[in-house]
C-alpha positions as CSV (number, residue, x, y, z in Angstrom):
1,X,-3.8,-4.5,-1.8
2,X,-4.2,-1.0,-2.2
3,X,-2.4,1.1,-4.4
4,X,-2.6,5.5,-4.4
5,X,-0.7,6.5,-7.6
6,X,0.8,9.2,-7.4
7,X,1.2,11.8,-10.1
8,X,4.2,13.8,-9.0
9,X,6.1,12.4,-12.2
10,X,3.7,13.9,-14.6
11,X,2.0,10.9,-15.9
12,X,-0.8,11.5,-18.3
13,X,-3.9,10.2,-17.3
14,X,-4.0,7.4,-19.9
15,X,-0.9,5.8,-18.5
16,X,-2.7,5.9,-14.6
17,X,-5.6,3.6,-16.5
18,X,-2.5,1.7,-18.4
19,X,-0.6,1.1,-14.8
20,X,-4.2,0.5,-13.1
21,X,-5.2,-2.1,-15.8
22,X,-1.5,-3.8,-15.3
23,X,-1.9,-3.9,-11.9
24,X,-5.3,-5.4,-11.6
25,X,-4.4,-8.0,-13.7
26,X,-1.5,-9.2,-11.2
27,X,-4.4,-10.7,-8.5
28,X,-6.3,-8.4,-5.7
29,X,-4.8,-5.5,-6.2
30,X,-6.9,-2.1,-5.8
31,X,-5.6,0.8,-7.5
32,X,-6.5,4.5,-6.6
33,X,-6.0,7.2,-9.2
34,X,-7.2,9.9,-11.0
35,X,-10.5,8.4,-12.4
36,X,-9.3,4.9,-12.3
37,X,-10.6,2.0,-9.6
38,X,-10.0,-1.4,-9.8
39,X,-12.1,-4.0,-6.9
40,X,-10.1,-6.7,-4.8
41,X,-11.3,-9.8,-3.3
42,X,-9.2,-9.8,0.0
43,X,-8.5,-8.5,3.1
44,X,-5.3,-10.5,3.9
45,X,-2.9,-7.7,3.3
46,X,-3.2,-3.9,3.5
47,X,-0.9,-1.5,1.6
48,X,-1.2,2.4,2.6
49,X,0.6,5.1,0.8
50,X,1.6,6.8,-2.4
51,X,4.0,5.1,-4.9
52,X,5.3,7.5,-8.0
53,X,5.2,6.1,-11.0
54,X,9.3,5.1,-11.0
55,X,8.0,2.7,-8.2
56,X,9.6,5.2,-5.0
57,X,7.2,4.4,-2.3
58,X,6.5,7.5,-0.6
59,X,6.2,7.9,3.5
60,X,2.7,8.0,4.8
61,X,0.6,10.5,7.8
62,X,-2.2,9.1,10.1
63,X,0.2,5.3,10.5
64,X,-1.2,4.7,14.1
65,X,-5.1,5.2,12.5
66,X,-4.4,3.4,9.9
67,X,-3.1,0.6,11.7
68,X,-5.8,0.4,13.8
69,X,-8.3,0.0,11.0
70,X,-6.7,-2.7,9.7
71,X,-6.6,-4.6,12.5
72,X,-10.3,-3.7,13.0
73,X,-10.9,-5.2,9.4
74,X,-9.2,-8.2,10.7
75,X,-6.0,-7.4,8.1
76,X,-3.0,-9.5,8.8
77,X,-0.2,-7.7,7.0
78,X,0.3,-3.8,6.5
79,X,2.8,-2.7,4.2
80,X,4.4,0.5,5.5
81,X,6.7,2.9,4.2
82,X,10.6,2.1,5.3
83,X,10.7,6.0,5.7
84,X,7.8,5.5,8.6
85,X,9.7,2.8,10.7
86,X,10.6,5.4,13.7
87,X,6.3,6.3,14.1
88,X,6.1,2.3,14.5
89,X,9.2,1.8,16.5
90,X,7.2,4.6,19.3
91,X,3.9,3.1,19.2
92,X,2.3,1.2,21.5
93,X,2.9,-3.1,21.2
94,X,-0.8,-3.3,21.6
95,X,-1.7,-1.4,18.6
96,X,0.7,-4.1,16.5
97,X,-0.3,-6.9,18.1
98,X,-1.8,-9.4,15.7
99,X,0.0,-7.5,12.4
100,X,2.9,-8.4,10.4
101,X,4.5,-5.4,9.6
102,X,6.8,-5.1,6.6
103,X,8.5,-2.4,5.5
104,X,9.3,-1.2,1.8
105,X,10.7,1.4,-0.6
106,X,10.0,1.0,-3.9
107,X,7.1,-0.8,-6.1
108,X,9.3,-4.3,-6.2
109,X,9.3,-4.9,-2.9
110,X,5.4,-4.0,-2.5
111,X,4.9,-6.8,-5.5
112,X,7.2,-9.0,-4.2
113,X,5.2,-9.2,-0.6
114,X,1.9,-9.0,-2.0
115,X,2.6,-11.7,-4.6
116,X,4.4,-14.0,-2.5
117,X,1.4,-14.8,-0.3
């Protein structure tokens, strides 16, 4: 899973490494911050966007490319943005064939599908 945190809440940089280390620890989870990077182990589910760090996951540009890359990198589930559900309900059924797509708003439900696997 990949994770953008987003600083829009004013986070100090030592908190990123505190939410990155947190994170990590919770399985294959790959977190992208401000000088912070954490590795994961698997390709089963794909997570693109930004979260602030009150969990609000934020909507997300570029969904039909991204889509298409994780199907190319043979990725199962995408978690998407609820605010981004029009842009996939006026794409093209072949570019979702193949991918679960789940929708979510805030950091609880992004845990809740990537840990329920």
């Amino acid at each position: 899973m990949n994770i953008l945190v987003s600083n829009d809440d004013g986070i100090t940089t030592e908190g990123i490494k505190s939410l990155a280390k947190a994170m990590s620890s919770c399985g294959d989870v790959y977190v992208v911050a401000p000088h912070v990077q954490r590795s994961a182990s698997s390709h089963a589910l794909s997570v693109s966007g930004e979260i602030t760090l009150r969990g609000r996951v934020l909507p997300i540009g570029g969904l039909k490319e991204k889509l298409l890359a994780a199907k190319y990198a043979k990725i199962r589930q995408v978690l998407v943005p609820k605010e981004n559900k029009p842009d996939i309900q006026e794409m093209d059924q072949e570019i979702l064939d193949g991918l679960k797509i789940s929708f979510v708003d805030n950091m609880n439900e992004v845990l809740h599908e990537a840990l329920a696997r």
